[in-house]
C-alpha positions as CSV (number, residue, x, y, z in Angstrom):
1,X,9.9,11.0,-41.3
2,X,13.0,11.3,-39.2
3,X,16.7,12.8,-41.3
4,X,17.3,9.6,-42.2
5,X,14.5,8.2,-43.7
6,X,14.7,11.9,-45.7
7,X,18.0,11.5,-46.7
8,X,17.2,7.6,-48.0
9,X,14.3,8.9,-49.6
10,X,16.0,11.9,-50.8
11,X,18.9,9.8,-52.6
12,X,16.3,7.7,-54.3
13,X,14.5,10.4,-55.4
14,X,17.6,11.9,-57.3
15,X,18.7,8.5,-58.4
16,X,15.2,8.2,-59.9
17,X,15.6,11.9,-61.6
18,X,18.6,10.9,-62.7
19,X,17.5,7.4,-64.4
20,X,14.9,9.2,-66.2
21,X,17.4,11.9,-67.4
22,X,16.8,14.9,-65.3
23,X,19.9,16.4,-64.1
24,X,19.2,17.7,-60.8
25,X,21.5,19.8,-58.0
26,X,20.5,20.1,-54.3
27,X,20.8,23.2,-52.8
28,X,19.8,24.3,-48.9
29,X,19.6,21.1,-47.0
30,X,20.2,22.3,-43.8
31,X,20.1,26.0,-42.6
32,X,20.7,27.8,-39.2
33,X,18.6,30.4,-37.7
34,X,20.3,33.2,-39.0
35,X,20.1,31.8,-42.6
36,X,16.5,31.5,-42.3
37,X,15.5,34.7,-40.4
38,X,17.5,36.5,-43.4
39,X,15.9,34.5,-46.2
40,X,12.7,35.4,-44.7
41,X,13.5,39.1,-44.8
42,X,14.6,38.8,-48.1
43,X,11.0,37.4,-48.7
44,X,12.4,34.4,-49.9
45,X,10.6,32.3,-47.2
46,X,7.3,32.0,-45.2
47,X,9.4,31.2,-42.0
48,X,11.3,33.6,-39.8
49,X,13.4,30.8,-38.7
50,X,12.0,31.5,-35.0
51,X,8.1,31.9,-34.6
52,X,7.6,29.7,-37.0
53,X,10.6,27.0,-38.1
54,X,11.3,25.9,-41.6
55,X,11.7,22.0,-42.2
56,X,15.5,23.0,-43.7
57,X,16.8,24.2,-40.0
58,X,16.0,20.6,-39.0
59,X,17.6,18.9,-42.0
60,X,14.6,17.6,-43.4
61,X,13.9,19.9,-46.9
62,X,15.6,20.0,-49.9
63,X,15.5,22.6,-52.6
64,X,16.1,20.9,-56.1
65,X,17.2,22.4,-59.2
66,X,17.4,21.0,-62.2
67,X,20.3,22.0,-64.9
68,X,20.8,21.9,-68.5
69,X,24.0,23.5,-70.2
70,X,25.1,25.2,-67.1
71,X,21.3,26.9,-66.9
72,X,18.5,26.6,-64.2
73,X,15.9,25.3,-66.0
74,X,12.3,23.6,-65.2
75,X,12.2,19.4,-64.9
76,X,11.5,18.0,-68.1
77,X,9.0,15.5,-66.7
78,X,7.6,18.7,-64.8
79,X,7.4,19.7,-60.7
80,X,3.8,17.8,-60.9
81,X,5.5,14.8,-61.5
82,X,8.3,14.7,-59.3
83,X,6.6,16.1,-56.1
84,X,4.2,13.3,-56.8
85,X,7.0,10.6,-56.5
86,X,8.2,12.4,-53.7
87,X,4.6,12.0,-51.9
88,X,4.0,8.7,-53.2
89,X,7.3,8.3,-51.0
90,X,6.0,10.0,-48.4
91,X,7.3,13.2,-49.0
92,X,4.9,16.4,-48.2
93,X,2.9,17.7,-51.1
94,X,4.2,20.6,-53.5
95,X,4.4,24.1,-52.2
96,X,3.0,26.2,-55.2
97,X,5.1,29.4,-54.5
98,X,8.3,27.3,-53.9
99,X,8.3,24.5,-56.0
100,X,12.3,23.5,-56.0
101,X,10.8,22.5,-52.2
102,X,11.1,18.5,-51.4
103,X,10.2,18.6,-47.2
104,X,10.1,14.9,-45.8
């Protein structure tokens, strides 16, 4: 899946979260090599941004949150359900540890 084909299937994924009455925020898109490397020290992430690349320093993840009265809180249809819409889309399958993860 090139960017654009993520960023179509991104925008219909959030349209459909929308529809269905999720209220969802993006968040980390793209990130630069420095953003990554100190993410990854942080523990944050499995990639240093360098040996081994994330999907975001290419513009092709997206971390999703979902929001109700200004709180972060979990999808009401669930991350099963979504990340299978997203694969049915051909989206990558869920990431157990980082679940807000949506990588084309």
């Amino acid at each position: 899946m090139n960017r654009v084909e993520f960023t179509r299937n991104l925008v219909n994924l959030l349209a459909a979260m929308m529809l269905e009455g999720e209220h969802p925020i993006i968040d980390y898109v793209k990130r630069s090599d420095e953003e990554q490397k100190r993410l990854f020290m942080e523990g944050k992430s499995k990639c240093d941004g360098y040996a081994v690349r994330s999907q975001h320093q290419v513009g092709k993840a997206a971390d999703i949150y979902f929001v109700e009265e200004n709180k972060l809180v979990d999808p009401n249809k669930g991350f099963s359900y979504w990340h299978k819409y997203w694969q049915d889309k051909g989206g990558k399958p869920i990431i157990d540890w980082d679940k807000n993860h949506f990588e084309g």
